[in-house]
Structures are given as C-alpha cells and as structure tokens.
C-alpha positions in Angstrom: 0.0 0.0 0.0 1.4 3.5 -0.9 0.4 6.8 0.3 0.7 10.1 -1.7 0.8 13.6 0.6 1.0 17.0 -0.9 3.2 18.8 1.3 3.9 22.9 0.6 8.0 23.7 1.1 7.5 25.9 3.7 5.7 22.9 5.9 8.8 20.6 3.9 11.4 22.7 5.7 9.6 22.9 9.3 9.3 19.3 9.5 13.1 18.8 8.4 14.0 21.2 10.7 12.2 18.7 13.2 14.5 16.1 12.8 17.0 15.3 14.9 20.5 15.0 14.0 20.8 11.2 12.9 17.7 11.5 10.8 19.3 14.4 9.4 22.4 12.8 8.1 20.2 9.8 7.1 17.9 12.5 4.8 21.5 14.1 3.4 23.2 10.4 2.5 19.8 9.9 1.0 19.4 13.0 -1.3 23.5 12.9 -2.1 23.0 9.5 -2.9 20.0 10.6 -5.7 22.1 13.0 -7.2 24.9 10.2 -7.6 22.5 8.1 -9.5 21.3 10.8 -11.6 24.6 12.0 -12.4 25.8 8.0 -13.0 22.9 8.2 -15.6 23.4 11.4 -17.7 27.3 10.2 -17.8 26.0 6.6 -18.8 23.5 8.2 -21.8 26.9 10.5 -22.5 29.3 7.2 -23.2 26.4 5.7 -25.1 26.2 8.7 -27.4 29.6 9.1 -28.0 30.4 5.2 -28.7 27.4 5.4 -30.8 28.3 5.1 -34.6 29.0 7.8 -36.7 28.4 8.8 -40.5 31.0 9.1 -43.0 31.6 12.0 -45.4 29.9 9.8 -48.3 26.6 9.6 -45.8 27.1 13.2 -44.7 27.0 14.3 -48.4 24.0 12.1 -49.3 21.8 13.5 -46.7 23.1 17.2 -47.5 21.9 16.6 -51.3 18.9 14.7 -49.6 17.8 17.8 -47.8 18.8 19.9 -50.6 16.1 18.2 -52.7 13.0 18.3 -50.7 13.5 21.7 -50.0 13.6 22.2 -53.2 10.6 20.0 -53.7 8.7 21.6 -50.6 8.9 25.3 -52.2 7.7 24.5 -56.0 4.5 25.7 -56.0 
C-alpha cells in the first residue's frame, strides 16, 4: 500500500527542521545518494552517445543533397 501527501515547502522545511540529528544525516546520505545516480545516468546516456556510430563523409553528403532536394521539392509551388 502507498500513500501520496501533498506537502507545501515551507511545511517541507519545518518538518526537516524537526528532525534530529541522525535522521538528518540519514535525509542528506539519502538525497546525495540521488544525485549520484542521476549523475551516473546522464554520464551513462553520454558514453552511449559518444560510442554510438558515426556517419561518413559519403553519408554526410548524401543526406546534404537529400535535404537539398525536398527543400527544393517543398517550395515548388
């Protein structure tokens, strides 16, 4: 069973302020370790991209003329 409360940030902070020390530190390992995976995940998506394959000048041309013909196509009127 889960249970969803709306909470404003000003009764967010009073209630942090609440707690005592070793809650507190529990909270901050929590959040620091949140923005670990976050960051793990953007550098993940990074190596992905840049591993990824990559088009040669031969593709690069082909899609320039590509482009290059249905604009052409998409302006005769």
């Amino acid at each position: 069973m889960q249970v969803q409360v709306d909470i404003e940030f000003d009764q967010l902070l009073k209630i942090v302020r609440t707690l005592h020390s070793g809650q507190l530190r529990k909270l901050q390992a929590e959040i620091e370790r949140k923005k670990e995976d976050k960051k793990s995940k953007k550098i993940d998506l990074e190596k992905l991209l840049l591993s990824g394959p990559t088009a040669t000048k031969k593709q690069l041309e082909a899609i320039k003329n590509n482009r290059k013909a249905i604009n052409q196509w998409r302006t005769k009127s």
